[in-house]
N, C-alpha and C positions, 0 to 999 in steps of 0.2 A: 652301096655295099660298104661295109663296114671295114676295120682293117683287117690284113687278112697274113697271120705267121704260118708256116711251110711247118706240118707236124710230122708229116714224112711223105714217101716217095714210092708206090707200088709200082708194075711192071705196065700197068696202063693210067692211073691216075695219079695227081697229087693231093694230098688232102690241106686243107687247112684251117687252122683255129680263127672263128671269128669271135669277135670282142662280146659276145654276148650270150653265149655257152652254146653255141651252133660250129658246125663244123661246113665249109664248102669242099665236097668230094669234084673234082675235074678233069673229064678225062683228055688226055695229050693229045690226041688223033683226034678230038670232037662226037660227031654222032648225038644219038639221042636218048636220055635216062628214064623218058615217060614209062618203058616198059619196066624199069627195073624200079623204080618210085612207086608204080601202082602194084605190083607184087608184094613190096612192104608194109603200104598202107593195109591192102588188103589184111596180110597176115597180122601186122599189129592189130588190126581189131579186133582180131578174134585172139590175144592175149599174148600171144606169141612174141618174144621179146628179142625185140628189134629195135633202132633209133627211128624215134620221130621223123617223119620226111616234113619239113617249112617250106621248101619251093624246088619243083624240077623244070628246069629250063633247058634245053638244047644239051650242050654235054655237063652241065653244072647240077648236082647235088646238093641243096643246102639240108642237114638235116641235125638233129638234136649230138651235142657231143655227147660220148659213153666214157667217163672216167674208169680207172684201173688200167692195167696190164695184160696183156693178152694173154690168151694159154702159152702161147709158146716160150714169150717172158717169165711165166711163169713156171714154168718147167724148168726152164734152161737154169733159174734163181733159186733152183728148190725147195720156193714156197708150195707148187701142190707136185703130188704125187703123180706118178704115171699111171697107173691103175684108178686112180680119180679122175684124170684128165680123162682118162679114156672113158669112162661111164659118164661123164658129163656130155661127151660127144655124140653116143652111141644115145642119151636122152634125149637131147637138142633134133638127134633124126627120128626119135619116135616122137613127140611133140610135134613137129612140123609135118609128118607124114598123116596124123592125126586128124590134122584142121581138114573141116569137108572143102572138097573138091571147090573151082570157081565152075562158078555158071559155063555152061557150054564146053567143057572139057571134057574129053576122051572119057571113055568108062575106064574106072582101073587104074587112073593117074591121080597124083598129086600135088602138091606144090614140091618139087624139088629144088633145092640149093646148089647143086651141082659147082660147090669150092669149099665143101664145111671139114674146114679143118685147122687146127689150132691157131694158126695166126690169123685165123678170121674170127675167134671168139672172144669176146671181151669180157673180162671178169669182174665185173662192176660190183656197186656193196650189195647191191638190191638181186645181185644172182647173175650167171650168164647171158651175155646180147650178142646175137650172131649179126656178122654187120659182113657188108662187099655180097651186096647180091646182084652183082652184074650177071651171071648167069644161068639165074635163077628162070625157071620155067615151071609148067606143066611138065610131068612125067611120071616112070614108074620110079616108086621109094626106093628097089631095089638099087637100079641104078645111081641113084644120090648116092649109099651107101659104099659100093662099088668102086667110087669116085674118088671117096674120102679115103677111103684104104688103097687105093692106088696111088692117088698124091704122098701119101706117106710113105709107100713101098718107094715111089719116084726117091724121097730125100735119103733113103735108105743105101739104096742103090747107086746115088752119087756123091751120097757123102755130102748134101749141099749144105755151103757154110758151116761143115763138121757138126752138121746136127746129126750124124746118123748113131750114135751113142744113144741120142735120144728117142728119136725115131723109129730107131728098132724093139725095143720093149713096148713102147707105143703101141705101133703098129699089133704086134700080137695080143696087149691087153682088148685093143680094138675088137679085133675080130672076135674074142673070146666074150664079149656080149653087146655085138652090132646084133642089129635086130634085121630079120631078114636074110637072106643070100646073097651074101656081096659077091658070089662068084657067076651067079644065073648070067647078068649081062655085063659081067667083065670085060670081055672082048666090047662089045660096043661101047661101054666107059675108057679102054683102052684107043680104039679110034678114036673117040672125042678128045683125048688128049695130045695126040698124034695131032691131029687136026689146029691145037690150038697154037695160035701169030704169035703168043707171047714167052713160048718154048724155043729156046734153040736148038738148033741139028745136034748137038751133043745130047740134051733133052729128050730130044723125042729118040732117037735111037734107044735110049734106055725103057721107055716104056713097057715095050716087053721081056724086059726083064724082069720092071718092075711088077707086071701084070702076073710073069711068072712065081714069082715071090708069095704074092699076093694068095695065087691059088694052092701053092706049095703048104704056106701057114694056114689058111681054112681044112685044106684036108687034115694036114699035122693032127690040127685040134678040135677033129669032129665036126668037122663041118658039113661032114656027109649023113649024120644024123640029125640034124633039124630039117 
């Protein structure tokens, strides 16, 4: 393996720059990336823009570096716009929702993402690359959708790292053209976040807050008419 610089540090991996324009994604706990490598691949072939996956081993990720700054770098820098950020997002879930179904999966699901939201989109020169599909599965669009608008209702709701300035206008341009009902399986997008090891009890308590936010801004804004 090659050398290997610390690029940063999420709530379950580290990623890192290797010397030949690849990244090793690693996660701390261990486990295993095969499902979340063949999800990629999958979707990368059918257009879908994503980083190259070069090799998935045990908990190690090696896959193509995405130069740029993320959405949320980028927002926070006010090089893009909130009302752009937000229709870039609400694209990236009707593009993914799009791609046909894998072999063998449920009628009615798709590839969902279930983490798409600004700090996971890369704003590269060649267009946005949604990258961190650790919890990517089969499922319904809706609930991807759902997901995305509740994570943001979450940083809204806590203020985290005082993005909620930004978050909040976010969040509404969001809703105001996410494709879909992000309110149908709210609740179940709200359990799965309740659920998730990398939230803390101050975290998940807010969820249904956040949840309620969430459905408070779709009705607001007609959401009862689609």
């Amino acid at each position: 393996m090659t050398d290997q610089v610390l690029l940063g540090a999420g709530r379950e991996a580290d990623v890192f720059a290797l010397d030949d324009g690849r990244v090793l994604r690693r996660y701390r706990a261990g486990g295993d990336v095969a499902a979340e490598a063949a999800i990629m691949t999958y979707v990368g072939g059918l257009g879908f823009p994503v980083p190259r996956v070069d090799r998935a081993e045990g908990a190690d990720l090696v896959m193509e570096r995405v130069e740029g700054p993320t959405m949320r770098g980028a927002l926070l820098a006010g090089g893009l716009e909130v009302s752009a950020g937000a229709a870039v997002l609400a694209d990236l879930h009707r593009r993914l929702h799009a791609l046909p179904p894998r072999p063998g999966s449920a009628p009615g699901t798709r590839i969902v993402h279930l983490d798409l939201h600004p700090d996971n989109v890369m704003l590269a020169p060649a267009g946005p690359v949604l990258i961190d599909w650790r919890n990517a599965r089969d499922g319904e669009p809706d609930l991807d959708v759902a997901v995305s608008a509740l994570i943001m209702a979450e940083v809204v709701v806590t203020d985290l790292m005082g993005l909620a300035t930004v978050a909040d206008p976010f969040l509404t341009a969001f809703l105001d053209v996410a494709p879909g009902n992000p309110v149908r399986l709210l609740d179940a997008a709200a359990s799965m976040r309740q659920d998730n090891p990398t939230l803390d009890a101050a975290e998940v308590a807010r969820v249904a807050e956040a949840a309620a936010l969430v459905r408070h801004r779709w009705h607001r804004r007609g959401g009862d008419r689609r």
